[in-house]
Backbone as a chain_set.jsonl record, in Angstrom:
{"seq": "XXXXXXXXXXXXXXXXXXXXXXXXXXXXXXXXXXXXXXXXXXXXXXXXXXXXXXXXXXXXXXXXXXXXXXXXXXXXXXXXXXXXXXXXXXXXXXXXXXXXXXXXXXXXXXXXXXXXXXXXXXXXXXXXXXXXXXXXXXXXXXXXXXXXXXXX", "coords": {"N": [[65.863, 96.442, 123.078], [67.497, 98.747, 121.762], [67.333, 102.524, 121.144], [68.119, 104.004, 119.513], [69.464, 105.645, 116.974], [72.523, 106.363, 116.563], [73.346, 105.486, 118.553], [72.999, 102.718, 117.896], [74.873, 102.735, 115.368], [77.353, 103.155, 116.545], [77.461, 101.16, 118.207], [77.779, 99.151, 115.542], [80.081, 99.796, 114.21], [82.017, 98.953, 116.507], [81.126, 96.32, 116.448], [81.981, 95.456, 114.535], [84.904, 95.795, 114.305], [85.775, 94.239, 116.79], [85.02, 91.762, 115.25], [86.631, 91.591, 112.971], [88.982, 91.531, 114.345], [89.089, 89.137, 115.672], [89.087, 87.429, 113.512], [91.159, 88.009, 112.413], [93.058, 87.011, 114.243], [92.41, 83.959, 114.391], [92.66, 83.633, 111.891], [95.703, 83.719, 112.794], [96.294, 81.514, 113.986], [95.607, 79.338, 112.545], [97.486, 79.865, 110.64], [99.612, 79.123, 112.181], [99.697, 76.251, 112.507], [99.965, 75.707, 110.021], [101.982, 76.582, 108.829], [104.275, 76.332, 106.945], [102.848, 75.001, 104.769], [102.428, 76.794, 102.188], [99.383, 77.784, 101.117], [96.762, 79.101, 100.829], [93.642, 80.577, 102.679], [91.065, 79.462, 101.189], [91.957, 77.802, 99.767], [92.73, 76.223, 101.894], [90.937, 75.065, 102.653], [89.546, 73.705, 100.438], [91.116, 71.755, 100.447], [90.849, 70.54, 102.566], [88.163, 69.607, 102.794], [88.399, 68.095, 100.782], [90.448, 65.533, 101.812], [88.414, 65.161, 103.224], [85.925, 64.088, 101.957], [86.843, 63.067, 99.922], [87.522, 62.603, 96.449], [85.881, 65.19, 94.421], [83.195, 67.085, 92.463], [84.182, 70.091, 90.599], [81.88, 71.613, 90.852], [80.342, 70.452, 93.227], [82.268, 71.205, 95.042], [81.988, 73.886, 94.664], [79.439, 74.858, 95.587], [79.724, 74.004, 98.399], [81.544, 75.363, 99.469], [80.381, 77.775, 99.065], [80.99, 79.669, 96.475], [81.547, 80.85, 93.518], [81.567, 78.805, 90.656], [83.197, 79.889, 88.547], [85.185, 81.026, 90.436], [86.089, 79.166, 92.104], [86.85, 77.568, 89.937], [89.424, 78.805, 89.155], [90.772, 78.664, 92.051], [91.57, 76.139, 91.955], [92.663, 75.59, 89.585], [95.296, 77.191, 90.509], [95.558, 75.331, 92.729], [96.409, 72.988, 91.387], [98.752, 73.561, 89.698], [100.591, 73.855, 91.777], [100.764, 71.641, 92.394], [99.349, 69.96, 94.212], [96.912, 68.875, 93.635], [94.668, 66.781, 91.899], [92.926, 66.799, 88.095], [90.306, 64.668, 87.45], [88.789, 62.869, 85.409], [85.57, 61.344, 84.478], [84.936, 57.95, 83.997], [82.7, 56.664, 83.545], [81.245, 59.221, 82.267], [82.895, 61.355, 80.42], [82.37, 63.915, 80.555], [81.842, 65.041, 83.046], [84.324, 66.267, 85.696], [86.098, 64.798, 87.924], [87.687, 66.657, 91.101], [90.909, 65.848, 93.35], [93.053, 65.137, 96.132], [96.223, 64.888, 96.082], [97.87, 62.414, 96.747], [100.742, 62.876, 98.327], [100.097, 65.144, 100.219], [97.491, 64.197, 101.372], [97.94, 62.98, 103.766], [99.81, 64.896, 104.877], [98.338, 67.293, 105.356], [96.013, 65.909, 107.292], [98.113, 65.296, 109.219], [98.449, 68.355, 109.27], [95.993, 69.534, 110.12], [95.67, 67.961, 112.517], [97.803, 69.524, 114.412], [96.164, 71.393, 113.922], [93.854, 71.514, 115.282], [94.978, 70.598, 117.678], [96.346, 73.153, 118.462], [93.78, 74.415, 118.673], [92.337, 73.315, 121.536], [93.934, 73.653, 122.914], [93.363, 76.752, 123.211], [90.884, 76.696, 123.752], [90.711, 74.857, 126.455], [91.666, 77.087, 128.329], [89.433, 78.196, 128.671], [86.861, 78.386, 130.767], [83.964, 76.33, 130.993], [81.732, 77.084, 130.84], [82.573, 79.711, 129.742], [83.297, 78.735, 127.0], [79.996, 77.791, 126.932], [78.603, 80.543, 126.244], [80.145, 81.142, 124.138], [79.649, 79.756, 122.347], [76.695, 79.945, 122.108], [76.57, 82.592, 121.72], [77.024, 82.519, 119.082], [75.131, 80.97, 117.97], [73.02, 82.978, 118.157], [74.166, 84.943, 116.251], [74.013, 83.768, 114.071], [71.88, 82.981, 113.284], [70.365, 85.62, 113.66], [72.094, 86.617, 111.561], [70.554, 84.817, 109.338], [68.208, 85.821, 109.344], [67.922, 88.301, 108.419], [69.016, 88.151, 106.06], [67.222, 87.002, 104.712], [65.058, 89.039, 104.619]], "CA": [[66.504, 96.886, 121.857], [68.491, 99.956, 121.183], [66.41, 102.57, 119.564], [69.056, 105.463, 119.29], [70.21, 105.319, 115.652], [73.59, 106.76, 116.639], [74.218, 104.401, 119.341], [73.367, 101.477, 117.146], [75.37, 103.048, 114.789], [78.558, 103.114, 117.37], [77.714, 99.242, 118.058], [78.094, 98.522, 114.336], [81.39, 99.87, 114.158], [82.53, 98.525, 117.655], [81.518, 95.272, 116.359], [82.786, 95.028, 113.085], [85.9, 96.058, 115.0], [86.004, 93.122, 117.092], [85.253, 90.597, 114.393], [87.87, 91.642, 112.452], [90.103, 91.254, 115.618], [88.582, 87.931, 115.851], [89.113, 86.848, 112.334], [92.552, 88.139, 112.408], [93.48, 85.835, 115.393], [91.82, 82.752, 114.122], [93.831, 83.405, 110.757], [97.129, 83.655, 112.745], [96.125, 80.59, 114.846], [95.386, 78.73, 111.677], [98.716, 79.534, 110.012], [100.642, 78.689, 113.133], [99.644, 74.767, 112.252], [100.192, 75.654, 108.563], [102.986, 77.715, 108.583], [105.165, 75.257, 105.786], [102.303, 74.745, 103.38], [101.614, 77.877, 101.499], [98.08, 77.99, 100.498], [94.958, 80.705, 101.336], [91.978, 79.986, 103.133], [90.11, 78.954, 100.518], [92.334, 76.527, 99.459], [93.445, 75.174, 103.08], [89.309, 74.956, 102.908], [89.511, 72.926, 99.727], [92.215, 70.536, 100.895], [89.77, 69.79, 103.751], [86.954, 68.799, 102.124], [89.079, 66.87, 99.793], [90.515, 65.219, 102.873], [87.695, 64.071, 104.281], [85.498, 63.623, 101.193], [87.594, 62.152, 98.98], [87.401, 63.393, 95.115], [84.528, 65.809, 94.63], [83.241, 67.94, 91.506], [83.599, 71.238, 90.988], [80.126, 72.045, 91.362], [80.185, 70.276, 94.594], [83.026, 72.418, 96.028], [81.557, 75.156, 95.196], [78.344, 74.526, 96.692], [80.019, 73.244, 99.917], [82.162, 76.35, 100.368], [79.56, 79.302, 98.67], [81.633, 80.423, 95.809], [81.073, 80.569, 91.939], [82.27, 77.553, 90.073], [84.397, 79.977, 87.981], [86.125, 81.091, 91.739], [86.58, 77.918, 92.6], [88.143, 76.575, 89.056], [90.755, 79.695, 89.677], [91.703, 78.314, 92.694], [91.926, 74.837, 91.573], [93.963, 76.754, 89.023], [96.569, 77.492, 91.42], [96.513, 74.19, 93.158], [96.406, 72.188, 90.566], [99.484, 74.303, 89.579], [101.516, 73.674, 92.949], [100.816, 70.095, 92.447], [98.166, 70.278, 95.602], [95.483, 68.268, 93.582], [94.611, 66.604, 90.176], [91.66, 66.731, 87.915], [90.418, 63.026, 87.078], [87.603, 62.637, 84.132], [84.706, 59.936, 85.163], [84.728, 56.787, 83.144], [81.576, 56.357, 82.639], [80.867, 60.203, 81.661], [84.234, 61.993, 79.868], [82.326, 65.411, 80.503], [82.426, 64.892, 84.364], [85.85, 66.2, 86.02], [86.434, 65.303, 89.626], [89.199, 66.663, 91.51], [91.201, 65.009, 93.805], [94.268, 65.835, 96.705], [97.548, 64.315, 95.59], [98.69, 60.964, 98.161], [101.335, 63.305, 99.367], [99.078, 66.077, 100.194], [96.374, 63.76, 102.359], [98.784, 63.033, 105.167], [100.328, 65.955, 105.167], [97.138, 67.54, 105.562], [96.033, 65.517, 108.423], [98.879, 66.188, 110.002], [98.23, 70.005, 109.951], [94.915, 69.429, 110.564], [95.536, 67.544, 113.941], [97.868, 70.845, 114.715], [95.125, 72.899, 114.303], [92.768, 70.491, 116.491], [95.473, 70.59, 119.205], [96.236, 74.601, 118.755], [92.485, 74.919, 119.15], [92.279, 72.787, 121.81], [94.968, 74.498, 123.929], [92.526, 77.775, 123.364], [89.727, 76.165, 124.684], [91.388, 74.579, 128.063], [91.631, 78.16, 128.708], [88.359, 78.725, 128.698], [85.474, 77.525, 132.085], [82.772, 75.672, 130.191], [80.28, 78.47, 130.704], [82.825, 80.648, 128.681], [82.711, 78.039, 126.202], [78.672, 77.764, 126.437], [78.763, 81.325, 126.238], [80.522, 81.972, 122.951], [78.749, 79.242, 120.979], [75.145, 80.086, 122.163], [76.57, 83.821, 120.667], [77.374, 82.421, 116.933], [74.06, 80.708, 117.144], [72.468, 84.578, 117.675], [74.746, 85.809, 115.296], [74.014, 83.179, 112.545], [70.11, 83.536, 113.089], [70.365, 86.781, 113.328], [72.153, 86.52, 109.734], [70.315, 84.446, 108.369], [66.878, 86.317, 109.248], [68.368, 89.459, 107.567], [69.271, 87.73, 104.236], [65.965, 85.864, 104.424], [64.074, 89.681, 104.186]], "C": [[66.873, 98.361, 121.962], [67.6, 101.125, 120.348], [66.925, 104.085, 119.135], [69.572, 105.134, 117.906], [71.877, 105.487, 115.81], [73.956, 105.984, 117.798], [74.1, 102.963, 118.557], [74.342, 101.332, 116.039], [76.801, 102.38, 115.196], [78.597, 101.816, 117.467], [78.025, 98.318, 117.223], [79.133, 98.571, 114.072], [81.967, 98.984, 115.702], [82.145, 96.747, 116.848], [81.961, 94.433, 115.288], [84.217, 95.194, 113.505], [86.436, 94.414, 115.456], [86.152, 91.854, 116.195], [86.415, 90.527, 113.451], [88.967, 91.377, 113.225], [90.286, 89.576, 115.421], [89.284, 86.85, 114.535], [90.643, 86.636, 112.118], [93.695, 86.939, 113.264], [93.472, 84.696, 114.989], [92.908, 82.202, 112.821], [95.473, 83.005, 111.727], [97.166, 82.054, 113.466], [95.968, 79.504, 114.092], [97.06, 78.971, 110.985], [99.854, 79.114, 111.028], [100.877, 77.029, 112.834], [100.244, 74.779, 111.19], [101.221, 76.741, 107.953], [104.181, 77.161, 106.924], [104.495, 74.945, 104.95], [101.443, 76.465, 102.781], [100.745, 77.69, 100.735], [97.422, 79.039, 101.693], [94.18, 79.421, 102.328], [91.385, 79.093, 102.299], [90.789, 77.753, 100.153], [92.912, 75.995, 100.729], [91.449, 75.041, 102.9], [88.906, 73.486, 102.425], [89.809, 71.827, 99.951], [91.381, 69.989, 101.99], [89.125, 68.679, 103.653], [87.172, 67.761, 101.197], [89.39, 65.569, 100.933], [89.639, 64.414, 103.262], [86.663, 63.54, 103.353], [85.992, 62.876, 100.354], [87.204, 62.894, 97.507], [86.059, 63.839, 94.883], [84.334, 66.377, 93.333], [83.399, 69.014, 91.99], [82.91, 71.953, 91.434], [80.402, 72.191, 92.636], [80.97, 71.295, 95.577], [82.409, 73.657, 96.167], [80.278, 75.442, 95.617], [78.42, 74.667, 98.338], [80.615, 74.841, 100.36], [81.514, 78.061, 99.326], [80.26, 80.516, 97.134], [81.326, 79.836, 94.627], [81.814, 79.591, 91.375], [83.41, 78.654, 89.603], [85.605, 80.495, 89.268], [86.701, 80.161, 91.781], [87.622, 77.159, 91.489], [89.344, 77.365, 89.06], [91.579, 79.497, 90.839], [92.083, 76.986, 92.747], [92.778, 75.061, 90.778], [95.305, 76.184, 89.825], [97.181, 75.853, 92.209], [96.742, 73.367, 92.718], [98.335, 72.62, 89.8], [100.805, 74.032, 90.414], [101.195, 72.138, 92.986], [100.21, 69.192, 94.065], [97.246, 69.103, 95.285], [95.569, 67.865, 92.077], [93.303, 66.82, 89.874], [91.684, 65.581, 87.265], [88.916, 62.886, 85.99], [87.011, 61.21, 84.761], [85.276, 59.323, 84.136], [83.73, 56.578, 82.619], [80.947, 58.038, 82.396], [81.967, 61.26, 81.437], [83.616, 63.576, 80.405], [82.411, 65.777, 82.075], [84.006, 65.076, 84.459], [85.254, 65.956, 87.586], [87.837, 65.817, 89.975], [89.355, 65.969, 92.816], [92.321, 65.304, 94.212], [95.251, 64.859, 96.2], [97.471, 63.436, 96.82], [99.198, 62.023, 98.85], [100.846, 64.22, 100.323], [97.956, 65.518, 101.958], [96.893, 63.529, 103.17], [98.822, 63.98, 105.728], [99.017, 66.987, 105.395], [96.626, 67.093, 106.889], [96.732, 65.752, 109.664], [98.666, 67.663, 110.381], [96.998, 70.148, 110.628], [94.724, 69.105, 112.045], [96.396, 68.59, 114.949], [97.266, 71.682, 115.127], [94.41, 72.559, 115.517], [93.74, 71.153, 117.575], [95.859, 72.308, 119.559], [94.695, 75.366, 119.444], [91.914, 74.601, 120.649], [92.714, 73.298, 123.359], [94.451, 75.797, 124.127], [91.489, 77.361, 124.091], [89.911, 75.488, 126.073], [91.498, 75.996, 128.781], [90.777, 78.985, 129.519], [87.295, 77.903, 130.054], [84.946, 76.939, 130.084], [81.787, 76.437, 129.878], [80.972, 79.401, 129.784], [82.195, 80.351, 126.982], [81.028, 78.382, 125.449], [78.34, 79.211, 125.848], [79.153, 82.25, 124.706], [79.504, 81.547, 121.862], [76.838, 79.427, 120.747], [75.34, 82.024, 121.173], [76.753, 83.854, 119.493], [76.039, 82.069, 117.067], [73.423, 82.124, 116.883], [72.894, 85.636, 117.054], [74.463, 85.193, 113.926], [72.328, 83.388, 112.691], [69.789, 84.546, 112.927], [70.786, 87.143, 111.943], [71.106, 86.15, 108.491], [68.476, 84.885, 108.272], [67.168, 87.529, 108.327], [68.722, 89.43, 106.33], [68.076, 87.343, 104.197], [64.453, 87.446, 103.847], [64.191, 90.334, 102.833]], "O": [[65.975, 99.032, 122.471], [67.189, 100.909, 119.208], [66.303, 105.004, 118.604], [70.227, 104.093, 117.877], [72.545, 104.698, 115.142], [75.175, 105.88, 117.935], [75.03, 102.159, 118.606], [74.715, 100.221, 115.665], [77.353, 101.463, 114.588], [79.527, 101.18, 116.97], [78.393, 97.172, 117.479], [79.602, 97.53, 113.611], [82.528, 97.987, 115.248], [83.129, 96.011, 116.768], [82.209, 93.234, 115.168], [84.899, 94.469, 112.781], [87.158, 93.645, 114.822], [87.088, 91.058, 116.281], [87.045, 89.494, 113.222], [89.97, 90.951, 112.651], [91.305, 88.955, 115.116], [89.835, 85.762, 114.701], [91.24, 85.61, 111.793], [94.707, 86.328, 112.918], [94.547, 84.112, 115.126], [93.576, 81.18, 112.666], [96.236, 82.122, 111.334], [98.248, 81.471, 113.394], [96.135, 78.459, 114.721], [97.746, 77.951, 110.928], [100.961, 78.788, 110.597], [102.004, 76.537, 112.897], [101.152, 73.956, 111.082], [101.195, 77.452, 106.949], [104.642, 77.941, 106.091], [105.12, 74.476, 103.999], [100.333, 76.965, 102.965], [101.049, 77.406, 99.576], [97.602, 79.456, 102.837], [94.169, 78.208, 102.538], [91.187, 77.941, 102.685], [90.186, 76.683, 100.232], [93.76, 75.131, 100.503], [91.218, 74.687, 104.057], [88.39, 72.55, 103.035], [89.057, 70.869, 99.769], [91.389, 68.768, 102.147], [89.222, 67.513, 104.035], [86.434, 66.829, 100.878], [88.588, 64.635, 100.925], [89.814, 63.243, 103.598], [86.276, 62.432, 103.724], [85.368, 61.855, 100.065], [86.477, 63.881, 97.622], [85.112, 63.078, 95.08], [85.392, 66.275, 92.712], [83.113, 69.345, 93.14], [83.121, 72.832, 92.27], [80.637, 73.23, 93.252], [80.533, 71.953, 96.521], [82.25, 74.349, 97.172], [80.154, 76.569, 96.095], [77.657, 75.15, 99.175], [80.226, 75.423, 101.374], [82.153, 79.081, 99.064], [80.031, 81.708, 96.927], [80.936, 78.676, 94.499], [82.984, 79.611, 91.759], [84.522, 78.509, 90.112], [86.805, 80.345, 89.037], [87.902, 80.153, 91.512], [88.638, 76.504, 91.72], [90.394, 76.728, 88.974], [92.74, 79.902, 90.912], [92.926, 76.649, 93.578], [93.91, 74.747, 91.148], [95.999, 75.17, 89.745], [98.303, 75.357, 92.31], [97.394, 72.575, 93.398], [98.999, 71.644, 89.452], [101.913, 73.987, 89.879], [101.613, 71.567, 93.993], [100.6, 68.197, 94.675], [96.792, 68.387, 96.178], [96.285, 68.397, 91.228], [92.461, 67.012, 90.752], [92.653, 65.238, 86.587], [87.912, 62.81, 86.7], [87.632, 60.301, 85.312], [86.037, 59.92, 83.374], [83.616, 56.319, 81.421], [79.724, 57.913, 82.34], [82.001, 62.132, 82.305], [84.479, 64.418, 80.653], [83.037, 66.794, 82.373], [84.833, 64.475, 83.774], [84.391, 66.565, 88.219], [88.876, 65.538, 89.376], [88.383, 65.528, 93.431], [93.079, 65.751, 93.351], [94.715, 63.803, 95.865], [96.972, 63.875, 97.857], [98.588, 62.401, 99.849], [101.282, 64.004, 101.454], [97.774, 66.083, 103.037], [96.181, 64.003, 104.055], [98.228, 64.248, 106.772], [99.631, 67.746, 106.144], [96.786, 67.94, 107.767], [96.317, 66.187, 110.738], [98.696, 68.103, 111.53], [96.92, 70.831, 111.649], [93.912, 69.692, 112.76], [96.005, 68.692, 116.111], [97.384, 72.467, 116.068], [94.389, 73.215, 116.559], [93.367, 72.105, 118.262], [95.71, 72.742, 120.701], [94.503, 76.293, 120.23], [91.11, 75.411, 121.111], [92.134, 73.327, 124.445], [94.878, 76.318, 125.158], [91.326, 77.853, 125.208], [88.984, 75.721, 126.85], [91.389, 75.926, 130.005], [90.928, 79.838, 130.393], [87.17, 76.679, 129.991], [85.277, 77.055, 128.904], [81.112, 76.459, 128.848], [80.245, 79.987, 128.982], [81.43, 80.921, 126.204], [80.717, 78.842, 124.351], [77.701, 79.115, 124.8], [78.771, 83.341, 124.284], [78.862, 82.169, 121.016], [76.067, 79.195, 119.815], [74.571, 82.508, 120.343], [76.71, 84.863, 118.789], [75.355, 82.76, 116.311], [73.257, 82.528, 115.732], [72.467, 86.791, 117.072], [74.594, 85.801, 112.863], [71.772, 84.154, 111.904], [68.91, 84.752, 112.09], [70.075, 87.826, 111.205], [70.857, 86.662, 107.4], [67.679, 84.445, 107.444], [66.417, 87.602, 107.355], [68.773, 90.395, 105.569], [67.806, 87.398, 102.998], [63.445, 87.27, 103.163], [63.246, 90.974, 102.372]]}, "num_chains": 1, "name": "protein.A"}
């Protein structure tokens, strides 16, 4: 371990640096599939989970993707808005809403989705296997490492 304050210092910036690099990339590599459906993150997130779950509550979304119900009904908002998604009332409990991606939507979705797969896909052929092993053994010691530091 490191026990210079001012060089750990320098490593914090150097690697907040990179991740932002990182993040930046991933975004452009993500709108390259999704260049024709304007939505955010959060809502290409939404459309996902819709996707592959099928109609979900609020709650649940925002559970699944860490954000406050009232976040989440603001961007249901919007796509509800662009005609992205509906909201559907249970039957057997009127105070229940689920929402739910439009027909046209779940294709079209898939479709970008298998884009992304094959954009990602074409990054990773790039890569040996050991690079590969290499990156993902570094998220796990970046997410443990997270999640020991929220945990004190």
């Amino acid at each position: 371990m490191m026990k210079n304050r001012e060089e750990i210092e320098a490593r914090a910036i150097e690697f907040f640096g990179r991740m932002h690099h990182m993040k930046r990339d991933f975004h452009q590599l993500r709108n390259m599939a999704m260049m024709d459906l304007e939505v955010n993150q959060d809502q290409m997130m939404i459309m996902g989970m819709l996707s592959h779950k099928g109609r979900m509550k609020v709650s649940e979304i925002s559970d699944e993707i860490g954000l406050s119900i009232s976040t989440v009904s603001g961007i249901l908002d919007g796509m509800e808005s662009k005609k992205i998604l509906r909201r559907i009332r249970s039957d057997e409990d009127r105070r229940v809403v689920y929402v739910a991606l439009e027909e046209k939507y779940k294709d079209f979705f898939e479709e970008k989705h298998k884009k992304m797969k094959k954009n990602m896909s074409r990054l990773l052929e790039r890569m040996t296997d050991e690079e590969i092993d290499t990156i993902l053994s570094a998220m796990d010691i970046l997410n443990r490492t997270i999640a020991a530091v929220e945990g004190e």
